[in-house]
N, C-alpha and C positions, 0 to 999 in steps of 0.2 A: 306178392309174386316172388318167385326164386330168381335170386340173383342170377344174370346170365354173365361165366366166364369165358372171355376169349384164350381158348386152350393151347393156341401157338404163343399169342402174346404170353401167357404166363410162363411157359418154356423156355422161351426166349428171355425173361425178368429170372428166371433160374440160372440159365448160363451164365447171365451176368453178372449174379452173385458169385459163379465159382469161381469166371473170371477174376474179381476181386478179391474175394479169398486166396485164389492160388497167386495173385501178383503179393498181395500182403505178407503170406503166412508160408507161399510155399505149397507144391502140391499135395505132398505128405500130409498137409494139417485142410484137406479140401474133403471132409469128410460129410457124409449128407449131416450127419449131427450141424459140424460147422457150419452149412452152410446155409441150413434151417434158422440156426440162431442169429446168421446176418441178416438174416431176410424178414426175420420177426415171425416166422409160423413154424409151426410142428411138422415133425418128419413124415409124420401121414400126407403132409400137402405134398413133398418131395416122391413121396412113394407112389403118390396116385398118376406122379406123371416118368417115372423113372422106375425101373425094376430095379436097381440098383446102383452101385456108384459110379460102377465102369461103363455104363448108358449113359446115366449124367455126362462123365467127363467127355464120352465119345460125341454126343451131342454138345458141348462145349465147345471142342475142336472144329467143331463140322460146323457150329455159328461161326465162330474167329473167320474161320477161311471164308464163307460165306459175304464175312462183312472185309474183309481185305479183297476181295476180287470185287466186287460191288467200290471203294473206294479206290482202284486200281482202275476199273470201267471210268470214273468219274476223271479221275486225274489225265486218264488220256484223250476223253472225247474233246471233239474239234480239233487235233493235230493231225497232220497229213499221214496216212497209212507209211507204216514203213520204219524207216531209221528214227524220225521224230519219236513215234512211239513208242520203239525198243527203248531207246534212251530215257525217254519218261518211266517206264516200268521199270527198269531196271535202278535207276532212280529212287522210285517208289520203295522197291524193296529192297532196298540198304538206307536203313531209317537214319535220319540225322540224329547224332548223339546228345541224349539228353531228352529225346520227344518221346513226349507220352506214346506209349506201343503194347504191344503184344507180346514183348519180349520174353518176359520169364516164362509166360503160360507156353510158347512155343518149347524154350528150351526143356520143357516138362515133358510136352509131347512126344520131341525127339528120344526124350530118357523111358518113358514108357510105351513108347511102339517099340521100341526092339523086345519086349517081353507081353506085351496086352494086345492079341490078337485084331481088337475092336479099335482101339488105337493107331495099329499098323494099317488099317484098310483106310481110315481118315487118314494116314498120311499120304499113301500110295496115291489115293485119289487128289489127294491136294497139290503133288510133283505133278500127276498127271494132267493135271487141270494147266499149272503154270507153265508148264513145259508148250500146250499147247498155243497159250498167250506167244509166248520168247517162239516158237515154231512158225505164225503167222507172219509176224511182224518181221522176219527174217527173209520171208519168201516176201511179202509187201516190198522191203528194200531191194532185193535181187529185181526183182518183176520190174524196178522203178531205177533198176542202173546207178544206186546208190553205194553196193555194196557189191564186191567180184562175187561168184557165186563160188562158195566152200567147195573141197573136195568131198565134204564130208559134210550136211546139213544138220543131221541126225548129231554128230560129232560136234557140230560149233555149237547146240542149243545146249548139250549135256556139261557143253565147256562153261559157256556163261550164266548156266543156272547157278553149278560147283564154283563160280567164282562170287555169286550175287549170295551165298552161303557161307564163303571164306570172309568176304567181307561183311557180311552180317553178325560172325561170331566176333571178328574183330570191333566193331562198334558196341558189343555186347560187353566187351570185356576189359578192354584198352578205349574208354570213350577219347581222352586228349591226344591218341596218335592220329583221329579221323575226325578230328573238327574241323569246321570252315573249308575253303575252298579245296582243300587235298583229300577230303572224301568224295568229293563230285569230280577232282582228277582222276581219283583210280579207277572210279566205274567209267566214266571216257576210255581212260588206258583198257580197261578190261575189255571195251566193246570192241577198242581199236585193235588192239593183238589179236583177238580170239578171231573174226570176221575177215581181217586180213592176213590171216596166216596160210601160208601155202603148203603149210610139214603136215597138217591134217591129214591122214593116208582115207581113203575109202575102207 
């Protein structure tokens, strides 16, 4: 009988080679050739599920995010809707320095969405996606007398996403300025300035 392939899972055992190729080598060197050859099979097996490379990668992008909001779901469930929440997430996504992550493949993304149309829409959707995580969990705290309600909501969530970013690149770059307890101070400080600031204009 003919072998029966499960066609997501194999997809999915492909993304994860490029993942590993591009945290290794770099996206430049993420070539279906390369990533054939980490995988032990021929380009034909990469072709029959990818039309080419910038499907691959987009599909790549669009697992990573997949599986970070899938372990962002995880890390929050059973804490009380609301500030708990926010905090955990926010948490979540300013990785402690030094922990295995997603790092370099993101900063690929960001380098090729400003030019790979296919790219730029898995970004678009992956802001949009977390935006809407940090946009709940804002109303959960106001709803629950946690947090004064912003002049500006729309404003506080674009504040501490761009901040859960600034600190991201930071941990990226500078790991010993954001070790130990002074990288879980500034995401506090971050939550606390943005959430209780009153300059926010509508």
């Amino acid at each position: 009988m003919p072998k029966i392939v499960d066609h997501a899972r194999r997809r999915e055992e492909i993304a994860r080679l490029a993942v590993r190729v591009i945290q290794e080598e770099g996206s430049e060197h993420a070539t279906v050739r390369r990533i054939a050859m980490a995988g032990g099979f021929s380009i034909g097996v990469l072709n029959h599920y990818f039309r080419d490379k910038d499907e691959l990668i987009a599909f790549t992008f669009e697992w990573i995010a997949n599986q970070t909001f899938a372990d962002l779901d995880a890390s929050v469930s059973g804490l009380d809707p609301g500030l708990a929440r926010l905090r955990c997430a926010i948490d979540f996504m300013v990785p402690t320095p030094g922990a295995s992550s997603f790092m370099g493949v993101w900063l690929s993304l960001w380098g090729g969405a400003m030019h790979n149309p296919d790219l730029a829409k898995v970004h678009r959707d992956y802001y949009a996606r977390w935006r809407r995580y940090v946009s709940r969990y804002v109303r959960e705290a106001i709803a629950r007398g946690e947090i004064p309600a912003p002049h500006s909501a729309r404003d506080a969530v674009d504040l501490l996403i761009a901040g859960v970013d600034g600190l991201w690149i930071g941990v990226a770059f500078e790991r010993e300025r954001y070790r130990g307890a002074r990288r879980r101070h500034l995401v506090n400080q971050l939550i606390h300035t943005v959430l209780h600031s009153r300059s926010v204009e509508r």
